[in-house]
C-alpha positions as CSV (number, residue, x, y, z in Angstrom):
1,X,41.1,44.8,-104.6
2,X,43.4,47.8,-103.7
3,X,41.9,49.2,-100.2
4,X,43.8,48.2,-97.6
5,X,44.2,49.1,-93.5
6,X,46.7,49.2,-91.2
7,X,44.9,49.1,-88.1
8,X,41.9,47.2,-87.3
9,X,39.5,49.4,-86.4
10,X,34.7,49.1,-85.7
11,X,34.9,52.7,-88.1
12,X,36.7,51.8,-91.1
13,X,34.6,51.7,-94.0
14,X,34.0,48.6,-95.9
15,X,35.4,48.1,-99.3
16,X,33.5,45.3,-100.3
17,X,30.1,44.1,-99.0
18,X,29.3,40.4,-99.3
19,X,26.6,37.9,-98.4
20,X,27.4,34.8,-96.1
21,X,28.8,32.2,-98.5
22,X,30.4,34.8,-101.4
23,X,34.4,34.1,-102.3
24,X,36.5,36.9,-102.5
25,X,40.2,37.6,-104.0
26,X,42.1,39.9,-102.0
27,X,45.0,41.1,-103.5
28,X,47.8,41.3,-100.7
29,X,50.5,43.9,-100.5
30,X,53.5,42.2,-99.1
31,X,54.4,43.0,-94.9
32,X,56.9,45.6,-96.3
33,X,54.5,47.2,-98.4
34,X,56.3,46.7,-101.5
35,X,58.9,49.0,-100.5
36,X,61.8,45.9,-100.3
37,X,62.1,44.8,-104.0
38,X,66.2,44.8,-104.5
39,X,68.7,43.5,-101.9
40,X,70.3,47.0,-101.4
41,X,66.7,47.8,-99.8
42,X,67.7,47.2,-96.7
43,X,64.9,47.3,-93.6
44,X,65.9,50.5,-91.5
45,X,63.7,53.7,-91.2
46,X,60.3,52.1,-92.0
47,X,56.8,54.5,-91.4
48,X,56.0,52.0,-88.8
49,X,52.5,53.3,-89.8
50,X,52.7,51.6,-92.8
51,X,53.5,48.2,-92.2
52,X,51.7,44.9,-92.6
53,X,48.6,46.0,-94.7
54,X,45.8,44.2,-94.1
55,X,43.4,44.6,-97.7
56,X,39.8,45.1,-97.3
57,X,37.8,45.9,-94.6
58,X,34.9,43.6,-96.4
59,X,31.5,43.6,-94.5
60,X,29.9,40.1,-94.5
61,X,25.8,40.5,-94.3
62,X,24.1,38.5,-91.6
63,X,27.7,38.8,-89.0
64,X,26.5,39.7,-85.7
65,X,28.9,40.4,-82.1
66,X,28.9,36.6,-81.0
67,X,29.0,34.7,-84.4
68,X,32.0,33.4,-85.5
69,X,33.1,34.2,-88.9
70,X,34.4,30.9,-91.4
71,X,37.4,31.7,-93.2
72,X,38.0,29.6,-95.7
73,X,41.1,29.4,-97.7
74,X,40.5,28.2,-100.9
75,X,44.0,29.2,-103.1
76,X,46.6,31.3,-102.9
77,X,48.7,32.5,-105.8
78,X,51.7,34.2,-105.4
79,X,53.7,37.0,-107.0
80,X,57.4,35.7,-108.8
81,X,59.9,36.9,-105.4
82,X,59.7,37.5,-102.4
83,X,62.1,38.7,-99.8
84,X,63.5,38.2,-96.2
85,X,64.8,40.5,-94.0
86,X,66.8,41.3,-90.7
87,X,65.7,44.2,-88.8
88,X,68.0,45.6,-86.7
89,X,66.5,45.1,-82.9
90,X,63.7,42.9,-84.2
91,X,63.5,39.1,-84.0
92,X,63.6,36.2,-81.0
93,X,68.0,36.7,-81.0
94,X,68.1,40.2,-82.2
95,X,71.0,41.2,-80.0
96,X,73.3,38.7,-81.9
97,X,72.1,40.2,-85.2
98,X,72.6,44.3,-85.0
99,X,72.9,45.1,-88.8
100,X,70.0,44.8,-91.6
101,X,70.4,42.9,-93.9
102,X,68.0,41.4,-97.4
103,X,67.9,38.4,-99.4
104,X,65.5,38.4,-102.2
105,X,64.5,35.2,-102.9
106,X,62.7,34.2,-106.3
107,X,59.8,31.6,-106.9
108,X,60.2,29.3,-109.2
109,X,58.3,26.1,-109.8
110,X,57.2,25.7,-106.5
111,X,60.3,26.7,-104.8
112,X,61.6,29.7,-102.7
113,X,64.9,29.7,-104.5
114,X,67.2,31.2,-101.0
115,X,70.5,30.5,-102.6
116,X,72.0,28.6,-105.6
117,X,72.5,26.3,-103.5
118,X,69.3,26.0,-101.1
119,X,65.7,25.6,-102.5
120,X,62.8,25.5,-100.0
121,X,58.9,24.2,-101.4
122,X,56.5,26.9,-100.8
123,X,53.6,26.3,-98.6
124,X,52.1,29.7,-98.4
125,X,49.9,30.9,-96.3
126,X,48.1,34.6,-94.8
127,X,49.8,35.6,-91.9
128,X,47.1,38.4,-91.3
129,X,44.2,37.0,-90.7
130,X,41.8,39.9,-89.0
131,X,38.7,41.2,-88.0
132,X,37.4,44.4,-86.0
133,X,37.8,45.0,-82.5
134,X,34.7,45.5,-80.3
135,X,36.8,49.1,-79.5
136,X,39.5,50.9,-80.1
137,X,42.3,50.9,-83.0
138,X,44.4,48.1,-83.4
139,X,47.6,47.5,-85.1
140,X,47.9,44.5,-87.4
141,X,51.0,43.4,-86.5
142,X,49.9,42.5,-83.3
143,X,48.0,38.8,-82.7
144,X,44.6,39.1,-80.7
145,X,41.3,37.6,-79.9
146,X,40.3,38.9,-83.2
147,X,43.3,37.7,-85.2
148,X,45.9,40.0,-86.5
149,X,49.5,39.0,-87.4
150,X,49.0,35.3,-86.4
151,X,51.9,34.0,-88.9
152,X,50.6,30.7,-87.9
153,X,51.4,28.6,-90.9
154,X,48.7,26.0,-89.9
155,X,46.4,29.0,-92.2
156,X,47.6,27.0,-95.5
157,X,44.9,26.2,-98.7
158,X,42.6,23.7,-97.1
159,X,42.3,25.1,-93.4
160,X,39.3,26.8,-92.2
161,X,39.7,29.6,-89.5
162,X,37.4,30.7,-87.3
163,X,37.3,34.2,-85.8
164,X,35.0,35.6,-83.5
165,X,32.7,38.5,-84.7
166,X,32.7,41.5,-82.5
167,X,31.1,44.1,-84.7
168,X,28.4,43.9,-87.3
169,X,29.7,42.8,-90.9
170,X,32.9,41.3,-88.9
171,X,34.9,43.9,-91.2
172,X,37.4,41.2,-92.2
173,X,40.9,41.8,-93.9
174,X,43.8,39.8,-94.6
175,X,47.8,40.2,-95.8
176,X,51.1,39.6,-94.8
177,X,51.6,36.5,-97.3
178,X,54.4,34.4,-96.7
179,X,55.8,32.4,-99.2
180,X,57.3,29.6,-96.6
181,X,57.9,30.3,-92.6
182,X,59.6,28.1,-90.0
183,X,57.6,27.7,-87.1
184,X,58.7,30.3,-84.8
185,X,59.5,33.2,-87.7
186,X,62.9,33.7,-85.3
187,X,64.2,36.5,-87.4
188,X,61.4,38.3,-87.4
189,X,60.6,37.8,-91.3
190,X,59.6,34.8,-93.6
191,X,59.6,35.4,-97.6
192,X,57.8,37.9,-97.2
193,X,55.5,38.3,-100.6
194,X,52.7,39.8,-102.6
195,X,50.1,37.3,-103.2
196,X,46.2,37.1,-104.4
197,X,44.4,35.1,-101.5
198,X,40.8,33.4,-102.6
199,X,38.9,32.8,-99.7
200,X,35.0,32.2,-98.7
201,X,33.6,33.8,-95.8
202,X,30.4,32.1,-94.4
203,X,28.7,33.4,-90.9
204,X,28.6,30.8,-87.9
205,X,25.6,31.5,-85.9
206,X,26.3,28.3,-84.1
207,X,29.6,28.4,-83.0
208,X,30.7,30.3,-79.7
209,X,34.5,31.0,-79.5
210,X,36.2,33.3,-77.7
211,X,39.8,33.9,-79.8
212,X,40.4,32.1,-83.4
213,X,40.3,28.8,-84.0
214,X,41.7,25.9,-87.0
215,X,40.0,22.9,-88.7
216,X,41.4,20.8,-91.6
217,X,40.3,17.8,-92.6
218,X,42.6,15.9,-90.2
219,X,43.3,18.4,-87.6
220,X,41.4,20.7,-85.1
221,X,43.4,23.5,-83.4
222,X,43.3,26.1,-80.9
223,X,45.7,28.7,-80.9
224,X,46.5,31.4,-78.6
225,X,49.2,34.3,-77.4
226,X,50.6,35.0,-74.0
227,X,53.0,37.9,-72.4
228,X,55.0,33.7,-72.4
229,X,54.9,30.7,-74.5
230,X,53.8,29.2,-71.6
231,X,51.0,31.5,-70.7
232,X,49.9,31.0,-74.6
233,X,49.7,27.4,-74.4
234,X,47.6,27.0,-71.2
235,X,44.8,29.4,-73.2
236,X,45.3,27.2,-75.9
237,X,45.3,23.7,-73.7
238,X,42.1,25.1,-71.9
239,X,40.2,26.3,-75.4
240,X,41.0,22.7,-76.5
241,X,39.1,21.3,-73.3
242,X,36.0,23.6,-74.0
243,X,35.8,22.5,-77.8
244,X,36.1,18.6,-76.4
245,X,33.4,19.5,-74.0
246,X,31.4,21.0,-76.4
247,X,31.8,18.6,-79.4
248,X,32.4,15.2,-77.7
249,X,31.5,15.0,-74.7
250,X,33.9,13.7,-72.2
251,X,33.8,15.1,-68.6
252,X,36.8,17.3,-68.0
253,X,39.1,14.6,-66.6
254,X,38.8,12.7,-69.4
255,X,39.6,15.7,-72.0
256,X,42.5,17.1,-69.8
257,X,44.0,13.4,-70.0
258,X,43.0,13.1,-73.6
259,X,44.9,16.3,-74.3
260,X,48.3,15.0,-72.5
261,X,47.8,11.8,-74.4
262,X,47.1,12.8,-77.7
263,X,47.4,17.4,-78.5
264,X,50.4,18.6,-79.7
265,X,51.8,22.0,-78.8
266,X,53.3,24.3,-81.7
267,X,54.6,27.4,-82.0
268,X,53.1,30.1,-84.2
269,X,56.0,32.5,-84.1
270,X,58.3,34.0,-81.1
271,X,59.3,37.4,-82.5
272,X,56.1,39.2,-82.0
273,X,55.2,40.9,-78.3
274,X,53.2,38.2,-77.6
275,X,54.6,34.6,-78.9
276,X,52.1,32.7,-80.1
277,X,51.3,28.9,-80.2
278,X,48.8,26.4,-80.9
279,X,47.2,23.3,-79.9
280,X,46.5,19.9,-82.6
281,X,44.7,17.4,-82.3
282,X,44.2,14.8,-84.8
283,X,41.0,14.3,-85.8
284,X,41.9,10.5,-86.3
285,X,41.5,9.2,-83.2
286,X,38.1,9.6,-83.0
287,X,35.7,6.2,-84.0
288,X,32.8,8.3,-85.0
């Protein structure tokens, strides 16, 4: 699949239309848009209107405003390098780091090779993870209630997210593959790399959620975005209270004080507009 957007957007037109339950491979451009592939590409003058390609739209039958929309991420196979970037006035310290600068960084056998010296295993993951707005045209660099540029590396092979449908057919896309990421992304960049992402998109009519969601087999999160960390996590704490309300029936006390006990907060990343985090709670703990 070659279509891809760079804003998420009710009117662009599907590339692909699926029934509930189909897989898909969506070949994903790297964040750059393959335009860094040698170190002496440095980041500096980008078309800012061409950054972060999301590929698709697809339009999933049977997704209706109020559904929620399964995503789930069944492999992901990468290309043989990937890169990593400074951008000059970009990143959580940016004013420490005024110069660009580019590492890129092969993959080999299961390893983002950074130096000759430093080898870190892959664990790759979308960092795009999108559907349409309700209105308007949105950026996908930007994380929202309908996804975007989450770079939250929770989104690994095995994870299921959950999106909220706004518009019919969801209109989902994804990009923006990174090879490995720290929590927090505090330059701005991961490895940033192509990829082929295999996923399976099944409609929700069931589930009611208001901004994405995360399920593995041993975790559920919530996950969230705030002008603050600390504005992010309380929409994140307070999503986790609903979900225990709704799935396990505790009054609210109980769930707030099972949250202090037992959620952990992490960060997503700290270098977009709005840092992101996200809530974890082990499914473990629970006897039934």
């Amino acid at each position: 699949m070659e279509m891809v957007v760079f804003k998420a957007d009710k009117t662009n037109p599907a590339v692909l239309t699926i029934d509930s339950g189909d897989t898909v491979v969506f070949e994903c451009r790297d964040a750059f848009n393959q335009v860094i592939k040698k170190p002496e590409d440095l980041p500096v003058d980008f078309d800012m209107e061409k950054i972060n390609p999301a590929t698709g739209p697809v339009f999933v039958k049977g997704a209706e405003p109020g559904d929620t929309l399964e995503v789930h991420i069944q492999k992901i196979d990468l290309a043989d390098q990937g890169s990593c970037c400074i951008i000059p006035n970009f990143g959580f310290i940016h004013e420490d780091y005024p110069d660009p600068w580019t590492r890129i960084i092969p993959i080999r056998n299961g390893f983002a090779e950074f130096s000759d010296k430093i080898r870190i295993p892959i664990d790759p993951f979308p960092g795009t993870i999108i559907v349409a707005p309700p209105e308007g045209s949105h950026g996908t660099l930007i994380p929202k209630e309908y996804g975007g540029n989450m770079d939250s590396k929770a989104c690994r092979v095995g994870t299921t997210v959950y999106l909220p449908v706004f518009v019919e057919g969801a209109l989902f896309g994804v990009g923006d593959v990174h090879a490995v990421q720290g929590d927090g992304e505090v330059c701005g960049t991961a490895v940033e790399i192509d990829a082929e992402v295999t996923i399976k998109l099944v409609v929700n009519k069931k589930k009611k959620i208001k901004r994405p969601q995360y399920e593995t087999d041993e975790y559920f999160m919530t996950t969230a975005w705030g002008e603050t960390a600390d504005a992010a996590a309380k929409i994140a704490i307070r999503d986790m209270i609903d979900w225990l309300v709704e799935e396990k029936n505790l009054t609210r006390e109980e769930e707030y004080a099972l949250c202090s006990c037992a959620v952990d907060f992490r960060v997503s990343q700290f270098v977009d507009i709005t840092p992101g985090v996200r809530a974890v709670l082990p499914k473990n703990i629970f006897i039934d």
